[in-house]
C-alpha positions, -999 to 999 in steps of 0.1 A, spaced: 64 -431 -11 28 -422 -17 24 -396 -39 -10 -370 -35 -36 -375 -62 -43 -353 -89 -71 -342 -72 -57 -336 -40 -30 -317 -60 -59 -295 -78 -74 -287 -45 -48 -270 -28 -41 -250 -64 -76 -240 -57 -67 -228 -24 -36 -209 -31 -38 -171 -47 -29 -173 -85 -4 -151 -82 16 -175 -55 13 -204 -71 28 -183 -103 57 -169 -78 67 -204 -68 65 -217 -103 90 -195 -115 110 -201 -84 109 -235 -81 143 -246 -101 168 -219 -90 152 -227 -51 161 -261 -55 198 -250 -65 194 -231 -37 190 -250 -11 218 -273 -21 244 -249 -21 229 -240 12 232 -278 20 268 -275 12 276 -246 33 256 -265 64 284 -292 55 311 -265 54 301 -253 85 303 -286 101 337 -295 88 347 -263 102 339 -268 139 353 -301 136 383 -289 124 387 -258 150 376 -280 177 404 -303 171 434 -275 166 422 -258 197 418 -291 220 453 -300 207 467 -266 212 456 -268 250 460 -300 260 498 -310 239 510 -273 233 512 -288 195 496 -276 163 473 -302 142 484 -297 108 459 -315 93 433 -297 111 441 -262 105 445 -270 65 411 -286 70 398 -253 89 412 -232 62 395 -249 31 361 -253 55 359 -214 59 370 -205 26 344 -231 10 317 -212 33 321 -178 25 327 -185 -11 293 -207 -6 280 -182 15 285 -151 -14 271 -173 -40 240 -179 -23 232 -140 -12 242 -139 -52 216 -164 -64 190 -154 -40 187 -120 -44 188 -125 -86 162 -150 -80 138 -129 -62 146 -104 -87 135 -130 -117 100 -134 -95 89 -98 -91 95 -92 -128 72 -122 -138 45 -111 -116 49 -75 -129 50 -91 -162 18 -105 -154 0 -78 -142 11 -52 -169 -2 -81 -198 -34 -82 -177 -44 -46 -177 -33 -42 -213 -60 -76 -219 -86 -59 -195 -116 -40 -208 -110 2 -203 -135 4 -184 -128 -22 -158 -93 -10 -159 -106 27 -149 -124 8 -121 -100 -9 -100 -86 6 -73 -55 32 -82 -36 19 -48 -41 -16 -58 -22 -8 -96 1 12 -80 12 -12 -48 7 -43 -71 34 -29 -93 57 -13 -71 55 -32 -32 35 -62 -41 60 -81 -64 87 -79 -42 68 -91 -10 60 -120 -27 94 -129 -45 108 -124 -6 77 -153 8 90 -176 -22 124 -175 -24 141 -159 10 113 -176 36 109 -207 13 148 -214 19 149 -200 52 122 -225 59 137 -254 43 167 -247 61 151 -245 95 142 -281 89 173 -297 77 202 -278 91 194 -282 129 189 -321 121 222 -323 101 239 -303 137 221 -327 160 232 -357 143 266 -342 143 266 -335 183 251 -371 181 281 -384 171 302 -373 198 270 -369 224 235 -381 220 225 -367 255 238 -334 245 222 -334 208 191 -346 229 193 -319 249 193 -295 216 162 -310 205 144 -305 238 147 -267 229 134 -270 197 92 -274 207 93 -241 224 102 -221 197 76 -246 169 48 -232 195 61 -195 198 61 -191 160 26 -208 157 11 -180 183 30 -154 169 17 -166 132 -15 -150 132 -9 -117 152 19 -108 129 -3 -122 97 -34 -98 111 -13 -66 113 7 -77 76 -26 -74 59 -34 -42 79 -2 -30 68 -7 -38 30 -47 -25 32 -32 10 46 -5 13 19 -34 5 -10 -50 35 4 -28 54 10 -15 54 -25 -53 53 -38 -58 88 -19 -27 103 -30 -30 92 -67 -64 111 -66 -53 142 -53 -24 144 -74 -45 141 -106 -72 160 -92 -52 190 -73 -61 217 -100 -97 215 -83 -83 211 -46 -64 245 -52 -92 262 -70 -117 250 -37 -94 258 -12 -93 226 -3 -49 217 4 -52 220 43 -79 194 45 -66 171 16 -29 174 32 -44 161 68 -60 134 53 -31 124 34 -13 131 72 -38 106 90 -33 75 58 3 77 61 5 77 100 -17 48 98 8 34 76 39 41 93 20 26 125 7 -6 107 46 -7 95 60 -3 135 33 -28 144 53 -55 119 84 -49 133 78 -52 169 63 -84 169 92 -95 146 115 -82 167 99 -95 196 101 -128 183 136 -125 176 144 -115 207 124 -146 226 143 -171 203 176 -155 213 167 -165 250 157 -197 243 191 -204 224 212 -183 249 197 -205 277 204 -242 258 237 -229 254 246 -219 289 231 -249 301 257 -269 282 282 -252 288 275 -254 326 268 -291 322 302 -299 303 321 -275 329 313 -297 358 322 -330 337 354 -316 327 360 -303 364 348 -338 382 316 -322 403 289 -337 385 284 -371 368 263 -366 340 259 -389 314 265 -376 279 288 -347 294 316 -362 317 343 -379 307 346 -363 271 380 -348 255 381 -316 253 378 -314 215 346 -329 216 333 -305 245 348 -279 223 328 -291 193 293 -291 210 296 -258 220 307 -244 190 277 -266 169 254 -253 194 249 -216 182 246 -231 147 216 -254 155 199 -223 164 210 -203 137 183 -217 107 155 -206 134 170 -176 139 174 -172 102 138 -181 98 125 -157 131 143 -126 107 121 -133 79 88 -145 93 77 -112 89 80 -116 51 54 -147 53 29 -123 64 37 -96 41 38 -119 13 5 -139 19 -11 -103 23 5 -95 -12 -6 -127 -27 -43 -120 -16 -41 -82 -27 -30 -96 -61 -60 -111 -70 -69 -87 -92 -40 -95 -116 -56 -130 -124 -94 -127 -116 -112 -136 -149 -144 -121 -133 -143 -91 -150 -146 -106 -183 -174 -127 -173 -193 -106 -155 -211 -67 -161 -183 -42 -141 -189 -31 -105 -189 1 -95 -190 11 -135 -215 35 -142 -229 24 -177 -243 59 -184 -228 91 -173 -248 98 -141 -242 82 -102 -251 47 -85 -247 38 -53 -234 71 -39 -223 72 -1 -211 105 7 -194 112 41 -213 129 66 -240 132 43 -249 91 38 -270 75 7 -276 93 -27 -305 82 -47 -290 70 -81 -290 99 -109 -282 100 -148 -261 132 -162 -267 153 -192 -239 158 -219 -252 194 -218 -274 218 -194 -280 229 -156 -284 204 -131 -298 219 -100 -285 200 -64 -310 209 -40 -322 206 -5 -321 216 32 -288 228 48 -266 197 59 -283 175 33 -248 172 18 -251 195 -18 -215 207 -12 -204 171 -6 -220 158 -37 -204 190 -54 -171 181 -42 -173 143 -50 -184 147 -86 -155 170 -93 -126 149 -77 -123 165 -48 -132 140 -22 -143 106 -23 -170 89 -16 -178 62 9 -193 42 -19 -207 35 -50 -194 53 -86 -200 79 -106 -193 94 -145 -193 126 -157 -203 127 -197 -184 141 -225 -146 145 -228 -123 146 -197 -116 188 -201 -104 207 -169 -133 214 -152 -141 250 -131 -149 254 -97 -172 288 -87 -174 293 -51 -176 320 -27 -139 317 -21 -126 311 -56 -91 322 -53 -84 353 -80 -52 363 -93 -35 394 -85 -28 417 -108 -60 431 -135 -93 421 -137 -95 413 -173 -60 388 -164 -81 380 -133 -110 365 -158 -89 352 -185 -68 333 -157 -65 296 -174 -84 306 -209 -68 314 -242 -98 337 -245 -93 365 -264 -101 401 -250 -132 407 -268 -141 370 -252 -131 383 -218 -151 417 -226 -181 402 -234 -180 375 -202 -171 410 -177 -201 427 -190 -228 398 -189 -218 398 -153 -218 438 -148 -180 440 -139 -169 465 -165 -190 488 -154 -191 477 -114 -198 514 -92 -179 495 -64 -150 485 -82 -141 516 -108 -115 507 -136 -135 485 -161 -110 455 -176 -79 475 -164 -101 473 -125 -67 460 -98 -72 433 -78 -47 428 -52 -28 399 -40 -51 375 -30 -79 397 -38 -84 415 -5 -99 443 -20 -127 418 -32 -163 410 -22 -173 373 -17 -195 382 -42 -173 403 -69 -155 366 -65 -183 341 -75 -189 372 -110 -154 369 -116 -152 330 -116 -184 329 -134 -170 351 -161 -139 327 -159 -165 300 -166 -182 316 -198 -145 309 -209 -137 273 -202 -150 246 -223 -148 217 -197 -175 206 -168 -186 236 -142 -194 231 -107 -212 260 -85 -213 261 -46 -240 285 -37 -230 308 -68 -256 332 -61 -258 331 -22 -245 365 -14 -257 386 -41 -284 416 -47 -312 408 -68 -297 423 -103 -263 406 -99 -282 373 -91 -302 374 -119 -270 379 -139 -257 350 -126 -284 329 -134 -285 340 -169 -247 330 -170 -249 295 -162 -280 290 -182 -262 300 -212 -230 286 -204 -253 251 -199 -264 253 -234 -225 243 -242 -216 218 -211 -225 206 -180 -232 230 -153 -240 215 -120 -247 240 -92 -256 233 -53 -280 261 -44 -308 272 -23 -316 295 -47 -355 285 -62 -354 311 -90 -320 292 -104 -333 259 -94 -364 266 -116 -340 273 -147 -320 237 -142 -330 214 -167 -328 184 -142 -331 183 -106 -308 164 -78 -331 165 -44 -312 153 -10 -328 145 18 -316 156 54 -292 130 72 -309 107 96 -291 129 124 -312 159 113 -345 138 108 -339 126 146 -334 157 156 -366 176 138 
């Protein structure tokens, strides 16, 4: 026998994922113990229908009991389920050895990668790789590799059986067996296309939901669960769909095998009928005792069964492939030879897409001061706003914010305030102390607000109804004086008089002096104070349209 070249070998090994080829290295001695003791039980099996064939036709035809064929029946099914049990046994530890090797893996590569490349892959890839991934490729290289192996002996080792007694009638088994080879080659790539569907939904799926998980502080503060709990809604219906999608052309091609096999039965059974009756002649199926007619249809069902076997887990083929492929980044050495993608070397944005808003020029950020976002209505400020703090994601590109990762502080027109007073109202979050949260109230002019009498000990009801939009954004600024961490404003001055704006503006520019304050504004008096400036231009809708 010929054996392939080295470089023929190296070529597919260039071809093949890393992490399959490490799956089926690990596999590859328990799969070949494997598939003998499946060998075995195909043997069992065999013996079996032999044996039962024999004590039924002799029960039938003499009224007498074969002896020597029900002992033989006996050990045959007691060798097969004992085979049978070790093999679920061996499998399932098997698969179990693979998954923890490639998890293994991947937990040794992102404790070899650099920080910053591990901040920049993709949270659903981690979190799939090492949860879904390592099992849908232990399945691919140890429950399809068998079942596939199996396909190809176990109906030849049946046939040749049949043969024995037959050769029209195992004939007659083969003829079946091109139908379902062409089936499983055009149901290959529909069910491979909606596997990798399937896996690309779960990655983000659990990309979205690790971000707003880790980011929900600021999806509270914004208002913003409805809208994050529909998206979330629309990835996992997408998943659940992808999931159905699997399923039905799996069971679909179940089901078409089961005709096929139903239908090579019945036609032998109708074929050894009429030789056993005298109406039909037919080579191969007349004249035969009726132990062997007996033994062909009992061998029948079990030729079909390694395709059936196979059908069950041709789904797993797909998901595995699409696991190998989604793997990649487990063993790609390109992060170590090449500068980071989509890492942002200073703190600052590149490549910004934002949704419904399009292309951000790229832009650096200050450790420290006010950064002004500005430009016409619909340009996208509150999109950028909501990006930079977590809140949504972009379409593409990255982006850093400087300094330590403190919680940042979100000041909108609907900040949501506390019930209770209004110096707990400002000291919401803070350790601040209540000369702190004195001092904050009165840069603001809320100790001494003629609309809202009561100084510090002021009452703001549940879910401040008795509240102005703008008595909200003072409030949250005077929050903000408070909080160490990054500050992002949405309009903070758009719906107040002329003194309370100004106070306002003086608050951020002398919280800036501290920390970042970034503020989306159509304000040109607090733009002016900004120590750098973010312009956006209108979206190409709004450019068509003037």
């Amino acid at each position: 026998m010929t054996r392939p070249s080295p470089r023929a070998r190296s070529g597919r090994a260039a071809l093949e994922p890393a992490a399959l080829a490490l799956a089926r290295g690990v596999a590859r001695a328990g799969l070949s113990r494997l598939h003998g003791l499946q060998v075995l039980r195909c043997v069992a099996t065999l013996g079996q229908a032999v044996a039962l064939a024999r004590l039924a036709g002799a029960l039938i035809e003499t009224g007498g009991l074969d002896g020597l064929a029900l002992g033989l029946a006996g050990a045959c099914l007691l060798a097969g389920a004992g085979l049978g049990s070790l093999i679920e046994t061996r499998s399932a530890a098997l698969e179990a050895e693979v998954a923890v090797a490639l998890i293994d893996a991947a937990e040794a590569r992102l404790a070899a990668m650099p920080a910053r490349a591990a901040a920049d892959l993709p949270r659903g890839a981690v979190i799939a790789g090492l949860q879904r991934h390592p099992g849908a490729l232990a399945r691919l290289v140890v429950g399809h590799a068998a079942a596939r192996r199996m396909m190809g002996l176990g109906p030849v080792l049946t046939a040749g059986a049949v043969a024995v007694v037959s050769w029209q009638a195992a004939l007659a088994l083969l003829l079946a067996t091109p139908v379902m080879i062409v089936f499983f080659a055009l149901v290959g790539g529909l069910i491979r296309d909606r596997a990798t569907a399937q896996e690309a939904a779960l990655g983000r799926l659990a990309t979205q939901f690790a971000d707003r998980v880790r980011t929900l502080p600021t999806i509270l503060a914004a208002y913003g669960l409805p809208r994050e709990t529909a998206k979330l809604d629309r990835r996992l219906q997408a998943y659940a769909d992808g999931t159905m999608g699997v399923l039905a052309v799996a069971f679909l091609n179940a089901g078409v095998l089961d005709f096929f096999a139903s239908l090579a039965i019945a036609i032998l059974a109708v074929f050894l009928g009429l030789g056993h009756l005298g109406l039909a002649e037919i080579p191969g199926f007349a004249h035969l005792a009726l132990w062997q007619s007996l033994l062909i249809l009992l061998l029948a069902p079990e030729y079909f069964l390694p395709f059936r076997r196979y059908a069950e887990l041709y789904h797993a083929k797909a998901e595995g492939e699409a696991a190998a492929e989604a793997l990649a980044w487990v063993f790609s050495e390109e992060a170590e030879t090449r500068p980071e993608r989509g890492v942002v070397p200073a703190a600052g944005a590149r490549g910004l897409v934002l949704p419904h808003a399009g292309s951000v020029a790229d832009f650096d950020l200050p450790e420290t001061g006010l950064v002004a976002v500005t430009g016409p209505s619909g340009a996208g400020k509150s999109t950028l706003l909501r990006v930079l703090a977590s809140v949504e994601a972009p379409l593409a590109g990255a982006f850093r914010l400087p300094g330590p990762n403190l919680p940042a502080t979100w000041v909108s027109l609907d900040t949501p305030i506390p019930a209770g007073t209004l110096a707990a109202a400002i000291a919401d979050g803070t350790t601040a102390t209540p000369e702190a949260v004195a001092a904050a109230a009165a840069s603001l002019g809320l100790s001494d607000d003629p609309h809202w009498p009561g100084g510090l000990d002021a009452a703001v009801l549940a879910g401040a109804e008795n509240l102005s939009g703008g008595q909200r954004v003072r409030v949250a600024v005077a929050r903000l004086l408070l909080r160490p961490g990054t500050a992002f404003c949405d309009e903070p001055t758009a719906k107040l008089d002329p003194a309370n704006a100004a106070r306002v503006r003086q608050a951020l520019a002398c919280a800036a002096r501290t920390r970042l304050v970034i503020v989306a504004t159509h304000d040109p008096a607090l733009a002016a104070l900004a120590d750098r400036r973010i312009g956006l231009r209108p979206t190409l809708s709004e450019r068509q349209a003037a």
